[in-house]
N, C-alpha and C positions, 0 to 999 in steps of 0.2 A: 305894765304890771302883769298884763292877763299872759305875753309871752314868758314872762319871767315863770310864771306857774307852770305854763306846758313845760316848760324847760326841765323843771325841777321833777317830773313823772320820769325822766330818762337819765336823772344824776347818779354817777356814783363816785367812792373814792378815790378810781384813779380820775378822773374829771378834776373833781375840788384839789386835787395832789400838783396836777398841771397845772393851773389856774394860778396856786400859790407859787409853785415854780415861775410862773410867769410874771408874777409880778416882782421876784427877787431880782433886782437891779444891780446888788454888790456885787465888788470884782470879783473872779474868784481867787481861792484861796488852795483849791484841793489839786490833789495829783492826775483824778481822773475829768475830763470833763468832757461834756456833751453841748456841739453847738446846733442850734434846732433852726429848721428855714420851714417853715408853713406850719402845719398842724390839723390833720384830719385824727380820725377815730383813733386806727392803729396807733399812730406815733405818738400822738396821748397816751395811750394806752402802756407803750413802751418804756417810753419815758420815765412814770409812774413809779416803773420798776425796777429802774436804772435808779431813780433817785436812794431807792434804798440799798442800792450795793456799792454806795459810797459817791456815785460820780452827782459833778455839782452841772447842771442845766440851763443851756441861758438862749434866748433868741438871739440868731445872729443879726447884727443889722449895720449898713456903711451908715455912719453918721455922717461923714467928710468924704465920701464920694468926691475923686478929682473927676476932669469932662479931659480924657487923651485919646488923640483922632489913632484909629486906624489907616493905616498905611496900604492896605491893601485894596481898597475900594476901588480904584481907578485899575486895577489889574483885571478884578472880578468883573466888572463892570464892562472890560473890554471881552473876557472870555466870554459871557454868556449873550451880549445886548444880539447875535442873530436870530438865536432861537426865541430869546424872550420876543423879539419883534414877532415872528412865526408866528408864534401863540397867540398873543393880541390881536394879532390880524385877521386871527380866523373864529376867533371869540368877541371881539369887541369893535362895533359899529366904527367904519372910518375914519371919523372925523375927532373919534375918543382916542385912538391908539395913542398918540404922543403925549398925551394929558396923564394917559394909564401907565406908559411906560414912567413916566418923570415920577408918579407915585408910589410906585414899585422900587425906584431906585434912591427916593428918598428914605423911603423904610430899611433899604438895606443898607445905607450909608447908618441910618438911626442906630439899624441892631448893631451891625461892629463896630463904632463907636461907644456903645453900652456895655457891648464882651467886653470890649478892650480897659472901657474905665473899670467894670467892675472886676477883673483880673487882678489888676494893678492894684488896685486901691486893697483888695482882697490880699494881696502879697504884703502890701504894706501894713498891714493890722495884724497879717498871722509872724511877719520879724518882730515886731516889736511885741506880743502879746506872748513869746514865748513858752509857750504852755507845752505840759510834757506829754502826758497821756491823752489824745484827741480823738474824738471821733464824729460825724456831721451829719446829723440824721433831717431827711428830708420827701418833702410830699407833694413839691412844688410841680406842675406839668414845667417841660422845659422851653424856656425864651432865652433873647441874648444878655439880658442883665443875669441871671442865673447860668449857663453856661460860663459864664465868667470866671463867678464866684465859685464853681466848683470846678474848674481848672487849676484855677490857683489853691485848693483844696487838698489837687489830686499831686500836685507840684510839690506840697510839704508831706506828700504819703499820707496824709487822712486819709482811712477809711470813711465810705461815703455808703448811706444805707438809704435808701428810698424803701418805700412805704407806699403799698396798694392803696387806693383811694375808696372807689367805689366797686360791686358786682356790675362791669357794664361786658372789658372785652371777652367774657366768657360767655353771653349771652346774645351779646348784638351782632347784626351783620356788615354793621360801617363805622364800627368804631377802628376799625383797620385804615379809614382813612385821615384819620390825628392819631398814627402809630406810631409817627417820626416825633411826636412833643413827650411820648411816654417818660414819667419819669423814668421810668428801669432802661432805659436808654444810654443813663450817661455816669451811672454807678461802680459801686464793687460789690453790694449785694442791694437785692431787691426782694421786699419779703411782702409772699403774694399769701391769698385768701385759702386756696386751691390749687390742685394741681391743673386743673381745667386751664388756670392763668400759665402757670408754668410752661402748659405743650402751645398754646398761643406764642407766647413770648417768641417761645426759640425758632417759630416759623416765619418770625418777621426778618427783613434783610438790614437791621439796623444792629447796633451794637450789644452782645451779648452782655451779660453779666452770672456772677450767681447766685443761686434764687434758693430760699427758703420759705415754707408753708406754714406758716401760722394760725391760720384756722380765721375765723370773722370776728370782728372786735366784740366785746362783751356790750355794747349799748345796741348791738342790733338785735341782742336778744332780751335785752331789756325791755323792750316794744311788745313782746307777749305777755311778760309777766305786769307788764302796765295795761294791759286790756283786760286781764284778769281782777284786775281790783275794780274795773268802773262796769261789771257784766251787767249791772242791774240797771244802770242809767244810761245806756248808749241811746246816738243817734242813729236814724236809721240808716240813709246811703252819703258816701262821701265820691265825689267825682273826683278825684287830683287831673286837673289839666294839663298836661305836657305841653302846652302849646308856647312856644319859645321864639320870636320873630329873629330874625338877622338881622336887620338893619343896616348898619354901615359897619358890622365886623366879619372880617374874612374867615373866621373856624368854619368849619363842616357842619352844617347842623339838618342836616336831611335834603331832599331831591325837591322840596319843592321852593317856591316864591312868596315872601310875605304876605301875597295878596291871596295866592292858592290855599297856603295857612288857616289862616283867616274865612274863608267860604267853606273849607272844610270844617274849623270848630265851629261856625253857625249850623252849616245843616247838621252837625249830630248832636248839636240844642235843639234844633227843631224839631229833630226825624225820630230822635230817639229820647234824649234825657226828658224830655217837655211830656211825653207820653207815657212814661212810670208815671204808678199810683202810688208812691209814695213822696215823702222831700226829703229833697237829695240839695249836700251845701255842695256847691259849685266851687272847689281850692282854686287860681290861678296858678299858674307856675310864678313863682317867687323870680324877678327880675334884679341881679344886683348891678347892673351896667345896661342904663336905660337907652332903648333903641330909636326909641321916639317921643317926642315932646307931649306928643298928643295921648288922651286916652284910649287905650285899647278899647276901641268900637261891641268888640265881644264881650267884654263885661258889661255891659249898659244890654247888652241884648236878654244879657241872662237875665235881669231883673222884670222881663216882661211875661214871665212865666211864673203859677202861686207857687208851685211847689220845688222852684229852683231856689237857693238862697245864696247872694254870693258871700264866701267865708274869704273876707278881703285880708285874712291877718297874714303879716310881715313875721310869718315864720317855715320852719320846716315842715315838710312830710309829716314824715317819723311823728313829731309830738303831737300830731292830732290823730291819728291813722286808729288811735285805742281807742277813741269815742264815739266808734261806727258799728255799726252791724254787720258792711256789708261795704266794701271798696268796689269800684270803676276806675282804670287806670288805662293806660295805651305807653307804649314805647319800652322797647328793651332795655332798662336802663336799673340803678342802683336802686331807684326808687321802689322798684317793682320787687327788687329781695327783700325791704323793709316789710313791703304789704304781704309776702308770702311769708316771711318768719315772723310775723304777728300772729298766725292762724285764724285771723279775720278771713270770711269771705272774700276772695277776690275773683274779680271780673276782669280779665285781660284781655283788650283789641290790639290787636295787632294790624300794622298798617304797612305797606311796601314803601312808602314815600318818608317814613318818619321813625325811625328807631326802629327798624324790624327784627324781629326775631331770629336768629339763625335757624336757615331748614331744617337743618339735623335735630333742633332742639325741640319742634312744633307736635311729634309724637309724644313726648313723653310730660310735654306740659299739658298737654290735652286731658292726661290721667292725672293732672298730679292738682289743675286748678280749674277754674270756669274759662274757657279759649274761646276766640272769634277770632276771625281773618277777614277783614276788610272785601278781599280776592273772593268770598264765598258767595254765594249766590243768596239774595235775601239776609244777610248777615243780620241787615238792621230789625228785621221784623222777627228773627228768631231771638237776638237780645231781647227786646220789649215782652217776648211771651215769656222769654225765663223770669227777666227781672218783674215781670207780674204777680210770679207766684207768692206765696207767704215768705216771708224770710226766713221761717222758722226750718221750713221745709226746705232752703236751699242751704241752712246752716246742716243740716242732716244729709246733704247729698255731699256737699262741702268733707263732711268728716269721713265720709266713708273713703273718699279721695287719700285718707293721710297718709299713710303705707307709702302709694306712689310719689307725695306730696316730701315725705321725711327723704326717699333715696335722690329726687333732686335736689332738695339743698345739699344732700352730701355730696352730691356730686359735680355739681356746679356751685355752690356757693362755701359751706365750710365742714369738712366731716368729723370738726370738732366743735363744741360749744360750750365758749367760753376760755379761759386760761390764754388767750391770744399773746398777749401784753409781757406775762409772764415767761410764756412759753421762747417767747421774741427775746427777753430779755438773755435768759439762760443761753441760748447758740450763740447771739452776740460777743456773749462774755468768754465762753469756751473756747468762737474761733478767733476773736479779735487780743484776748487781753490774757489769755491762759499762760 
């Protein structure tokens, strides 16, 4: 119940408009329609908007998925196994290699086996569903069940729209290393936040597309005018943890080892947060695909200290972020546009092993929020004297910031606010359906 409430500080009408769309099950009936694969902010947003210029919206989904083998397996299989041996051999303890190789090779039998059903089976529901007017809006990162489905997408001339997710590759320095899963990868247009996304994109050596600027979806900026109603009852510091272990999955997720992780969120409970004089609720990073069986050892740690609190709730950032005076966050990531377009206080560390900042960008967020660099000399001891001081007083040093604070989000995150959804809707219609 008590998520359901945070929830409802960031709702609006295109939200409840989606939601209703999603639960309409009937076939359709209309000329135009819209098939949806995922659902972040934007395409909600989009959506919303599409429903009112006539087109009917539905989730796509294989109910009867057939299981048909790709054929190419044992060809692939024979081009690459020299290098892949290379590789393992010079990465992976002796006696692992043939164990690594066989796992590797079961995964990629796995993926083109899943292209290939879900092509198929994707061919065989858009013959028979016959529908006139299509187009397939999408926000999914890309895998082999999804490259499937939007081959066979691409096969009946659907236009195919992806949709920006989060502020990450405008701001990070290794999100360029899961460039290759980018939705805008495998599109006809991809409709980004920024232009900042835009000059990214085209520097990457993966598949082009074209790209339209939308601006940042309307619930991000909903997160300031929801701070603004509770100014009188906040809490005082909110830590959000980025701390996210790997476990047994292969993404990227920074230079270090579960265990390096893990020593690192202790000593900055210990060296730093435990030593503010004030309480501070300790967020975990929200895990939806659990890495290990066990409790994370870190949250037990945090409750040995008075003025930590862990705020164990099974939700987002965003709906708590309005009921602080003053955020601590770490990692270059989406997370961190939320806490800067709230106009709350924000405290950003920046670390080389874990979401780091891009160099270019470290000057002008120094003016624009409160920065630390991990790399600095005394980092830790200089945090502890800031966050000593009254909050009142760093909310006053905070605001003088905003000048330089306004021209980065226009110029990394959106230099419009608001109208995203709508704005997305009108190009769509112009260049697809005019």
């Amino acid at each position: 119940f008590t998520n359901i409430l945070y929830r409802l500080k960031l709702i609006d009408i295109e939200t409840i408009i989606f939601k209703l769309i999603k639960k309409n099950k009937k076939k359709s009936t209309s000329k135009k329609n819209i098939f949806i694969l995922g659902g972040n902010e934007l395409l909600k947003e989009t959506v919303s908007h599409m429903a009112f210029s006539g087109f009917h919206a539905t989730s796509f989904h294989l109910e009867n998925k057939k299981k048909i083998v790709n054929n190419n397996f044992k060809l692939i299989k024979q081009v690459i196994k020299q290098d892949l041996k290379k590789l393992t051999s010079r990465w992976v303890e002796k006696e692992l290699v043939k164990a690594c190789e066989e796992i590797f090779y079961k995964n990629l039998n796995d993926g083109l086996n899943a292209y290939t059903s879900s092509k198929e089976s994707t061919i065989e529901y858009l013959s028979e569903a016959k529908l006139k007017t299509t187009i397939l809006f999408s926000s999914i990162y890309l895998n082999s069940n999804l490259l499937g489905i939007l081959e066979a997408f691409k096969q009946f001339k659907v236009p195919i729209i992806s949709f920006q997710h989060g502020v990450t590759p405008e701001i990070s320095s290794v999100s360029i290393n899961i460039a290759s899963a980018f939705p805008a990868n495998y599109c006809d247009l991809f409709v980004y936040f920024n232009s900042a996304g835009v000059r990214i994109a085209n520097k990457q050596a993966f598949l082009k597309n074209k790209s339209f600027i939308s601006g940042l979806p309307k619930k991000y900026f909903n997160t300031k005018k929801s701070s603004l109603l509770s100014i009188y009852n906040k809490k005082e510091i909110l830590y959000l943890s980025m701390n996210l272990y790997r476990g047994f999955f292969t993404g990227f997720n920074g230079y270090l080892n579960d265990y390096c992780k893990a020593k690192e969120e202790k000593s900055f409970i210990e060296d730093v947060l435990s030593k503010i004089p004030y309480n501070i609720d300790y967020k975990p990073y929200i895990v939806e695909n659990i890495r290990y069986l066990d409790k994370d050892p870190i949250l037990e740690y945090v409750k040995k200290y008075s003025n930590l609190y862990l705020l164990n709730k099974e939700i987002d950032a965003r709906f708590v972020i309005a009921d602080y005076r003053l955020i601590i966050t770490t990692h270059a990531s989406s997370t961190l546009s939320w806490v800067i377009l709230s106009d709350i206080p924000c405290v950003f560390i920046n670390s080389k092993n874990t979401g780091p900042l891009k160099e270019s960008l470290k000057k002008e967020i120094k003016e624009a929020i409160f920065f630390f660099d991990e790399s600095e000399l005394d980092y830790k001891k200089k945090l502890i004297k800031l966050l000593s001081q009254p909050i009142s007083l760093l909310d006053d040093i905070y605001k003088d910031k905003r000048e330089k604070r306004i021209d980065f989000i226009k110029k990394y995150f959106s230099k419009y606010e608001g109208k995203a959804g709508k704005r997305t809707k009108d190009f769509i219609l112009k260049k697809y359906f005019n």
